[in-house]
N, C-alpha and C positions, 0 to 999 in steps of 0.2 A: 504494500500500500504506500502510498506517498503523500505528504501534507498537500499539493497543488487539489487532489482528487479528493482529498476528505476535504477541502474547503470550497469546491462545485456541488459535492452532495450536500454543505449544508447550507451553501445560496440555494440552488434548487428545491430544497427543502422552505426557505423563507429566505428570501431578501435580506440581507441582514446588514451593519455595519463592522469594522474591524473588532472592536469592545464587545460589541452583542456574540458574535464568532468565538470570541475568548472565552466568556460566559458559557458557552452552547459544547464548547469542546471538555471546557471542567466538569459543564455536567451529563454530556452524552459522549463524544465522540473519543474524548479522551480518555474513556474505558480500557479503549482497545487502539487509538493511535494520539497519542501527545503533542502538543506543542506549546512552544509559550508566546507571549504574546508580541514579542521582538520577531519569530518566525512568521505567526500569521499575515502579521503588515508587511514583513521585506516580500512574502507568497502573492498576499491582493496585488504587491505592485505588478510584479509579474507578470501575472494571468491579465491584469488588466491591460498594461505592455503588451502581451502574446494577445488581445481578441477578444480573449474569450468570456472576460466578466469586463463591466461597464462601473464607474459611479455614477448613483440614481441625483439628478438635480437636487440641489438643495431645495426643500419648501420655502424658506428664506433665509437669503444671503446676510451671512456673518461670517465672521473669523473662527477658524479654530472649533467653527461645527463639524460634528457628525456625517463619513459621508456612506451612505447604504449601499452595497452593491446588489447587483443582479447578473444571471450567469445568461452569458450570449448564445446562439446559435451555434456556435463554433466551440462553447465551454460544453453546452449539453452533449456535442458529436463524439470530444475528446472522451467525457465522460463515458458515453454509451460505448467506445470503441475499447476503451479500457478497462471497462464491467465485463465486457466477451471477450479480454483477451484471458488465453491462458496462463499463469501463474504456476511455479515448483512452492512447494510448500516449504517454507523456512526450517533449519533445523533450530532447535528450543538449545539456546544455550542460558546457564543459570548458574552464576559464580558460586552458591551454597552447596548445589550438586557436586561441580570440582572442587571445593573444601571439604564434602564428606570425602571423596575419593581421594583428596591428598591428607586427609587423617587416618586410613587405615595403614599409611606410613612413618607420617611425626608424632598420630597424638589428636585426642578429640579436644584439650582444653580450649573451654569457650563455646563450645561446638550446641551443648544441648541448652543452655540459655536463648542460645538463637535462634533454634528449631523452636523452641514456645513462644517466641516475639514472633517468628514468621507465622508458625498455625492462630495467635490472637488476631495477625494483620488481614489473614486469610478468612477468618471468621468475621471479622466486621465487614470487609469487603462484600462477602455471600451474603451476609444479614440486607448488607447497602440494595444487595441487586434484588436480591428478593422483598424488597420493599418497592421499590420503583417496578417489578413485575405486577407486584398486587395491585399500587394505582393504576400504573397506566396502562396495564394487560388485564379489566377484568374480562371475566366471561361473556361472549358474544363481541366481542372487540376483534374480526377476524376478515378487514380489507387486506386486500395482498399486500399493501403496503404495512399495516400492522402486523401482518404474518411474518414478514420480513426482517422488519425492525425487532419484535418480537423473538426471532430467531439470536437475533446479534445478542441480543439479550440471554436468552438460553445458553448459548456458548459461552459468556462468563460465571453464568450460576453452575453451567457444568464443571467447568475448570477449576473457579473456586472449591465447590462440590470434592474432585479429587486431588485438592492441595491440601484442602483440609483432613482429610482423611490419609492422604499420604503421609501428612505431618503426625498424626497423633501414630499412625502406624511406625514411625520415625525413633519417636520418644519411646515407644513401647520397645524399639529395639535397644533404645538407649538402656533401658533398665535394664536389659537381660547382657550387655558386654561385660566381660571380665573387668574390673578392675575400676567400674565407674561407680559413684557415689548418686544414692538416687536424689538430691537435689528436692 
């Protein structure tokens, strides 16, 4: 995925301005793709350089106002042409996973404090999404466009789902190694 294409989907989703995008990424998009708000504004300039999204007129001219974009004909095509393309799936790399693998050489200290900071983080996180599923997935909420977004949503409650569980399954091995203090 790329920030230019997560910032088409969420003009094409609403017109938005740079601030509102920031806001929209903290609380949707940046689930699952990040940016800050230094990244977002150097990306409008971009896109709007390259075609593809426009700024909407002021309602009225002042300094230092709000400017709203909207995604062009040419942002919608990029879009569509880069939704069909095909994608290799990334491999999942996770600095905690090579610190358990380089402890079964120097040494776990440290090791299982971190594992129950990561399964707390992991627990609020799935709490997070399963709250935002219950508002704004209730039953009968099922346009393809909910379907979908819905999905993106599933995929974090599943993931979380087996972080969480991986982690307590973690700690349980932690109790049973030679030589560690159950903490």
């Amino acid at each position: 995925m790329s920030l230019p294409h997560a910032i088409l989907t969420a003009l094409l989703e609403k017109p938005s301005s740079g601030l509102e995008l920031t806001r929209r990424f903290d609380k949707s998009i940046g689930y699952f793709w990040s940016a800050t708000h230094q990244q977002i504004y150097r990306e409008l300039g971009r896109l709007e350089a390259d075609g593809l999204i426009r700024g909407l007129p002021a309602k009225e001219p002042a300094r230092g106002q709000r400017k709203d974009y909207e995604v062009l004909p040419a942002g919608r095509a990029e879009l569509a042409r880069w939704t069909a393309a095909s994608q290799e799936p990334k491999r999942h790399r996770d600095a905690l996973l090579l610190r358990l693998r380089a402890a079964a050489v120097v040494g776990t200290a440290g090791l299982r404090a971190d594992l129950g900071r990561h399964l707390e983080l992991h627990e609020r996180q799935l709490a997070e999404y399963r709250e935002i599923e219950e508002r704004d997935f209730p039953p009968g909420k099922d346009s393809p466009e909910d379907r979908l977004r819905h999905l993106v949503l599933r995929a974090g409650i599943d993931l979380e789902t087996f972080w969480t569980q991986w982690f307590r399954h973690a700690l349980e091995e932690f109790t049973e190694l030679p030589g560690q203090d159950p903490e």
